[in-house]
N, C-alpha and C positions, 0 to 999 in steps of 0.2 A: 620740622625739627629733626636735626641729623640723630641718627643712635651710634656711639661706639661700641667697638667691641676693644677692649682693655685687656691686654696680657700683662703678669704682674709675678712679679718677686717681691718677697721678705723677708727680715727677719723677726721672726713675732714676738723674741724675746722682750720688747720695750713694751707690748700689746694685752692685753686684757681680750684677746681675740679677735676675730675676723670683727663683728657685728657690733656695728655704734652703741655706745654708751653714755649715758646725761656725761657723770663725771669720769668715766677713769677711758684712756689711752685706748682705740681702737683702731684696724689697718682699716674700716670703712669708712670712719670718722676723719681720720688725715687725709683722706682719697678725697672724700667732700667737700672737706675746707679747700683744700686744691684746686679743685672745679671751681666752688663758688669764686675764688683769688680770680680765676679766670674769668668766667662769663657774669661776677657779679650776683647772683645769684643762688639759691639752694638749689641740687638737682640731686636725686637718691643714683648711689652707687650701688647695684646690685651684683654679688657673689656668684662664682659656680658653689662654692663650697663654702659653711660657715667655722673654719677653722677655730680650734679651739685657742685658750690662752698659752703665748710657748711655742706653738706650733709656725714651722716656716712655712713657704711657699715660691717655689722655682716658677711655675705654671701657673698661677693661678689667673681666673678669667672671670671681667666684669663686664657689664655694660651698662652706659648713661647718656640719658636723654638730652641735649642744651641746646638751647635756643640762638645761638651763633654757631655757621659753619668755616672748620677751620682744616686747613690743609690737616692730614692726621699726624704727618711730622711734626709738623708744628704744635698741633693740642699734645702730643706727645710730649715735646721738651719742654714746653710751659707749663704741664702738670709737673716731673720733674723737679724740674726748677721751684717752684712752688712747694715740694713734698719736704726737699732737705730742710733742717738734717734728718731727716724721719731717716730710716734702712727702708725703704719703700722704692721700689724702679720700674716704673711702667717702662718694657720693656718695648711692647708696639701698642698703637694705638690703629685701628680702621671702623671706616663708616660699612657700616651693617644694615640689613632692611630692617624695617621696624619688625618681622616678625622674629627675631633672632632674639632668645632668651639666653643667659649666662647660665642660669641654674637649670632652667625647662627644655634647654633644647639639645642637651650636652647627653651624650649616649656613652661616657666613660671615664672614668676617673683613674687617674694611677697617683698614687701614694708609692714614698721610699722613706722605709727608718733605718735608721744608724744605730748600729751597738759598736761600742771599741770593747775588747774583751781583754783588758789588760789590769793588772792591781796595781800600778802607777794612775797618780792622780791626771785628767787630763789636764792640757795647758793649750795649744791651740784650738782642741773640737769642745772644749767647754761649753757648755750651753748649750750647742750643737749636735749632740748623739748621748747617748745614752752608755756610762760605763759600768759594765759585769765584769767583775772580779774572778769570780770564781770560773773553772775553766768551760767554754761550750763546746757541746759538739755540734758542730751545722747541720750536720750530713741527716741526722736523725731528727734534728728542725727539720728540714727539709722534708724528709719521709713523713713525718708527722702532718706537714703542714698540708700534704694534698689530700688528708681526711677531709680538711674543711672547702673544700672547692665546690663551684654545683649549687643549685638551689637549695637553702636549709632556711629554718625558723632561727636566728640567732640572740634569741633572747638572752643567752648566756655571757654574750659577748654584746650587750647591750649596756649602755648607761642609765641608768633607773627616771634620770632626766631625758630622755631621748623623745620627741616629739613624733616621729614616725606612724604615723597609720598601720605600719604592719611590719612587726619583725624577722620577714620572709625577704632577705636578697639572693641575688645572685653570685657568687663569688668565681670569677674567670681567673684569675691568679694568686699564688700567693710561694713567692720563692724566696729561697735562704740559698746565700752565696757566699760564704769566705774568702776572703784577701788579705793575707798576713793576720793581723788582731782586729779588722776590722769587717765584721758581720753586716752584709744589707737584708732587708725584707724585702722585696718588690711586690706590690700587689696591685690589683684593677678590678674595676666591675663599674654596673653601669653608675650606682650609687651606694654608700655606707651608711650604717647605724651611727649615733653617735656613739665617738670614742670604738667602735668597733673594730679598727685597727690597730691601736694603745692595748687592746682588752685579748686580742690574738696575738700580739706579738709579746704580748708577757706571760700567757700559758706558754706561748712557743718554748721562753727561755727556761720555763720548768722543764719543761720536755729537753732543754741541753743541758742545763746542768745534771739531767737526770733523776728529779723528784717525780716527773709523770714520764709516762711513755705514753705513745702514739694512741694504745688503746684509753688511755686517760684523756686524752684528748677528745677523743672520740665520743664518751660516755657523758663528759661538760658537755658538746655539742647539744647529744640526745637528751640532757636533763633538762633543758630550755628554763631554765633557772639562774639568773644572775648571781646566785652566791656558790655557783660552780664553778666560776670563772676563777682563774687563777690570780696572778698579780697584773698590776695594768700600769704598762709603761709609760712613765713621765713624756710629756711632750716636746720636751728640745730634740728626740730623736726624731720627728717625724716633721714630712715635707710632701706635699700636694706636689706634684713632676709635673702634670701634665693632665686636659681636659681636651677629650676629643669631641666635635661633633660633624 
């Protein structure tokens, strides 16, 4: 029985999130129905990442098991084809060894959010990034933002739902970049807490409008307390880039 490995964009705005649900809209559940149109059958579609509701994804990477082998172009445009009109596009599809996990064998994730920093309403990034009104400064996001790099406890920057065995990651990046009104976060590590990237990039935006500073940042970190955390950015800004392994 061949395994794919599934590379995949979205947009999760239609979505109830990454992970199948009885009733309501999910980007796992369309994926399956797809497959099954194909090979007839149920086959589980497994995640690197179980994105939230809102949340897009340029990169994201599955793999599934089916019992017909099929050229990978081809299981490619016939999942596809199959998906529309879903915002769903398996981008490539390849036969993988069975030892190959989407979620277990992935040694890195990058995440990218969007802030437009503009008091006009948006009209094209709607849905799509996160708009702050009031004016940022990046530069001191930025400063701010490599207090939290490095092995910590982020309990603070955890969701009170988060499933995790342990509030200890690792964090490899976390940058603030300006381009005209429109602000990126880039970030990476091997794996994230739930919402822990939502839960840093909206302390961050205190830290630009200037309600905390760097040392306030620092001190949420140290309290390992979830109601230290600041505000926690809505999920149309944020997007899974990319999963290395």
């Amino acid at each position: 029985m061949p395994r794919y490995k599934l590379t995949i964009e979205y947009d999760g705005a239609p979505f109830f999130g990454w992970q199948v649900q009885e009733t309501l809209p999910s980007v796992q559940g369309a994926l399956e129905a797809a497959v099954k149109a194909m090979i007839g059958v149920d086959a589980r579609v497994h995640g690197a990442g179980r994105t939230d509701a809102g949340v897009h994804a340029r990169g994201q990477v599955a793999h599934v098991d089916v019992d017909k082998q099929f050229p990978p172009g081809r299981f490619r445009d016939g999942l596809n084809a199959h998906l529309r009109p879903h915002p769903i596009a398996v981008l490539e599809a390849d036969i993988v060894p069975d030892s190959f996990e989407a979620r277990f064998s992935a040694v890195k994730r990058h995440y990218r959010y969007r802030l437009i920093n503009t008091r006009a309403n948006l009209a094209l990034d709607a849905g799509h990034a996160w708009r702050v009104p009031r004016k940022l400064d990046a530069e001191a996001m930025h400063a701010a933002a490599q207090r939290l790099l490095g092995k910590h406890d982020f309990t603070t920057f955890r969701d009170t739902e988060c499933q995790a065995k342990s509030p200890e990651k690792t964090l490899d990046q976390l940058d603030v970049m300006r381009d005209g009104r429109e602000i990126t976060i880039v970030t990476s590590a091997r794996s994230f807490l739930h919402s822990q990237v939502r839960s840093m990039v909206g302390s961050l935006v205190w830290v630009g409008e200037g309600r905390w500073t760097a040392d306030d940042l620092s001190a949420a970190l140290a309290a390992r307390n979830r109601a230290a955390c600041g505000i926690v950015a809505p999920p149309e800004g944020l997007y899974l880039m990319k999963v290395d392994y």
